[in-house]
C-alpha angles and dihedrals in degrees: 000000000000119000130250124248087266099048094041091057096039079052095050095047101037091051089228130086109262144204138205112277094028131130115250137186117199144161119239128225092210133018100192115199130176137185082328092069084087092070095029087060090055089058096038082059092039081063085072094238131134106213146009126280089234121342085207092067091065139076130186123188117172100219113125096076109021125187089017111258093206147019088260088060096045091055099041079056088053094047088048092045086048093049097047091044089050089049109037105247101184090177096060119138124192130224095271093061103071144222117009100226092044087044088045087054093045091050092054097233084109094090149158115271102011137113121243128178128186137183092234119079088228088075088106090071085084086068075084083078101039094267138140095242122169138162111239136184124268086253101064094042086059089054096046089051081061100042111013092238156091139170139242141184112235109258127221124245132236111186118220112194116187122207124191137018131283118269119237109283099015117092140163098307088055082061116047088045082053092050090043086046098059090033105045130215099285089036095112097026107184089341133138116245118202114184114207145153132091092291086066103045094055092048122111122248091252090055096046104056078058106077092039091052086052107053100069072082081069093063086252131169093207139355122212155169147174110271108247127220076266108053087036090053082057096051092053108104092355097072121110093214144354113282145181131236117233126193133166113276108245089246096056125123125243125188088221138008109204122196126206127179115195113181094100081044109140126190111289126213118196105205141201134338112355129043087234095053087097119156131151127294084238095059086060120021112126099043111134121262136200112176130028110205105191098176140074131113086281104063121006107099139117098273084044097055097043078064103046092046093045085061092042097056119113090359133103127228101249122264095251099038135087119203109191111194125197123172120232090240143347092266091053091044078050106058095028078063095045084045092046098233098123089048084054091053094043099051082049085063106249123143114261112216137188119266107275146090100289129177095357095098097041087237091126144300106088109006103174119233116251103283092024124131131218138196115210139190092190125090109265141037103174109150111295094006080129102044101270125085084196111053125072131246122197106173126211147159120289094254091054088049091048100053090041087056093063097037099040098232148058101297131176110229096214079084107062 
C-alpha cells in the first residue's frame, strides 16, 4: 500500500519507513519564530548551550506587535535584534516587513517537499506549497535552536476533495468556514488535511493559503495541497534552494475522503464566538456593525485588496463604522499603492495601517470597546481575540467585509 503526503515526508526525514501513530525524529528545513523568539532566547540560554545548531534553519519576522504598543514589547524586539545579530540569523525580517507566513512566501524558503515548523499555529498556512508545515511551542523551538531537531507523531490523513466553481460573490474564505463549519474544530484533531480535487487545482496562490492557514481550525496537524503550475511559476527564481515535489501515492490510504461541492456555495459567517459557529450569511445579514479589520495572515493580500478597493470605490466607509486595513507584507502595501488601490481605500475612508498583524492577537491597533461588533477577514474570533472579552467578532471573506463597511452592517454581496 503507498504512503500519504505525511507519512512519505516523515519517511523521507526519519530515514525509516513510517505509519501513522508512530514517533518520529526529524530535522526541520525552516524553524520560523516571531515576537515570541524573545522568550524563546531566554530558554534557548536556560539549555545550557552556547550556540545555535545552524543559524540557516531559522527564521525570525517581528510581526505580531509592530510597532511595539508598550515598553514590554519593545524590549522583548531588543532582546530579539540582540539575539539574531549574537548568532548570526541571516533570515531575519523587521517590523516593517510584514507577516511572517506571507514574508516567509516572498523570500522563497516557503517550498515543495520540505518541513517547516513555526511558533505560530498558523504554520500550517506553508501546506499551500506542498510543505510540512506545523505550529509548535516556544519550548520546542528553543530545542530545536540546540539540536536542530524535534519530534512528531505521524498524523493521519483525511482527504478533502472540492468539485465546481465558485459562484459569483462567494471565494476561498466561504469555503474553508464551510468546511469549519461541517467538520468542527476538533474534527481533524492532529490530522493531516490534504485538499484535493479539480476546484483546488484551478485556484490562485492567494486563495489557496488560505485553506491551509485555516485548518489548523480543524484541530490539524498539517494542511496541505499539490502545488499547482502556479504556485510552481512563483517559486522559479525566488526559491531559496532546490527542492522536490511530494504528493500521496494513488494507493495510500486516507482515514476519511470528504467531498464538497461548491457551486450552490453562499457566502459563509462564522460568528461569535467560535471559528466553527458558521452559518450563512443569510441567517445573519443586517446585524449592526462597528469596526471592519481587513488584514491577518488569512486574507490581506494583493488579490485581496483588488477586491476590497474595486467595491470601495466610489463609496464611502459608513458613518458609524471604523475599517481598519493592514496589508499582509511591505511588498503587498507596495504594489496595492503602484496599482491605486490603497489610495481607493483610503479615499473611501478607511484607516490605512502598517503591515502586521494588527489587531488579531488583541496586543494593540483596533481593540473594540466592550458591545462592540467587528467584522473580520482574519481566522479566529473566540472571545478577546481582539483585545476585548466583551465585544463580538463574526469573520468573513474580504468581499463580505467590504460591502458591510459602506452599509453598516453584515451585507451579502449577491445583493449589490
Amino acid at each position: 500500500m503507498g504512503q500519504t503526503f505525511a507519512e512519505k515526508i516523515l519517511s523521507k526525514y526519519s530515514g525509516r519507513t513510517v505509519v501513522p501513530g508512530e514517533i518520529v525524529e526529524v530535522k526541520p528545513d525552516i524553524a520560523m519564530s516571531h515576537d515570541n523568539t524573545a522568550a524563546i532566547s531566554v530558554t534557548f540560554e536556560q539549555l545550557g548551550v552556547d550556540k545555535l545548531d545552524d543559524p540557516d534553519r531559522h527564521v525570525i519576522v517581528l510581526d505580531h506587535c509592530t510597532p511595539p504598543a508598550n515598553e514590554k514589547f519593545a524590549m522583548n524586539h531588543k532582546i530579539t535584534r540582540n539575539f539574531v545579530k549574537k548568532h548570526g540569523i541571516k533570515h531575519f525580517f523587521d517590523i516593517e516587513q510584514g507577516i511572517c507566513h506571507q514574508v516567509i512566501i516572498e523570500n522563497g524558503l516557503c517550498l515543495p517537499g520540505t518541513v517547516m515548523v513555526g511558533a505560530d499555529s498558523h504554520s500550517t498556512t506553508y501546506g499551500a506549497f506542498g510543505a510540512f508545515g506545523t505550529g509548535i511551542g516556544r519550548s520546542e523551538t528553543a530545542v530545536i535552536m540546540a539540536t536542530g531537531k524535534i519530534w512528531f507523531r505521524v498524523p493521519e490523513t483525511i482527504k478533502i476533495i472540492i468539485h465546481g466553481e465558485f459562484p459569483d460573490g462567494v471565494g476561498s474564505k466561504d469555503l474553508i468556514l464551510k468546511i469549519v463549519g461541517e467538520i468542527k474544530a476538533d474534527g481533524a484533531l492532529y490530522k493531516a488535511v490534504e485538499f484535493a480535487g479539480p476546484t483546488i487545482e484551478n485556484m490562485t496562490i492567494s486563495s489557496r493559503i488560505v485553506l491551509p492557514n485555516m485548518a489548523v481550525e480543524l484541530g490539524a496537524k498539517i494542511g496541505y495541497m499539490i502545488p499547482n503550475e502556479e504556485t510552481l511559476e512563483y517559486l522559479e527564481g525566488r526559491a531559496q534552494k532546490e527542492f522536490e515535489v511530494v504528493e500521496s501515492d494513488p494507493d495510500a490510504h486516507f482515514e476519511k475522503v470528504l467531498e464538497f461541492d461548491i457551486s450552490d456555495l453562499v457566502p459563509q459567517i462564522a460568528c461569535p464566538h467560535t471559528v466553527d459557529n458558521v452559518k450563512p450569511i443569510t441567517e445573519v445579514e443586517g446585524t449592526k456593525i462597528d469596526e471592519v479589520f481587513f488584514g491577518s495572515c488569512t486574507n490581506a493580500r494583493l488579490e485581496d485588496f483588488e477586491v476590497v478597493a474595486e467595491v470601495l470605490k466610489g463609496n464611502q466607509i459608513h458613518a458609524d463604522v471604523r475599517m481598519l486595513v493592514f496589508p499582509a507584507s511591505k511588498d503587498i502595501f507596495l504594489e496595492a499603492m503602484r496599482l491605486g488601490y490603497v489610495q481607493t481605500i483610503a479615499e473611501a475612508g478607511a484607516i490605512i495601517m502598517n503591515t502586521g498583524c494588527g489587531p488579531c492577537m488583541g496586543n494593540h491597533e483596533g481593540v473594540p470597546a466592550d458591545g462592540e461588533v467587528v467584522l473580520a477577514t482574519n481566522n479566529r474570533n473566540y472571545k478577546g481575540r481582539l483585545g476585548n472579552n466583551e465585544s463580538e467578532v463574526y469573520l468573513s471573506s474580504p468581499l463580505v467585509s467590504a460591502h458591510s463597511a459602506i452599509k453598516g452592517f453584515i451585507t451579502d454581496p449577491r445583493n449589490n
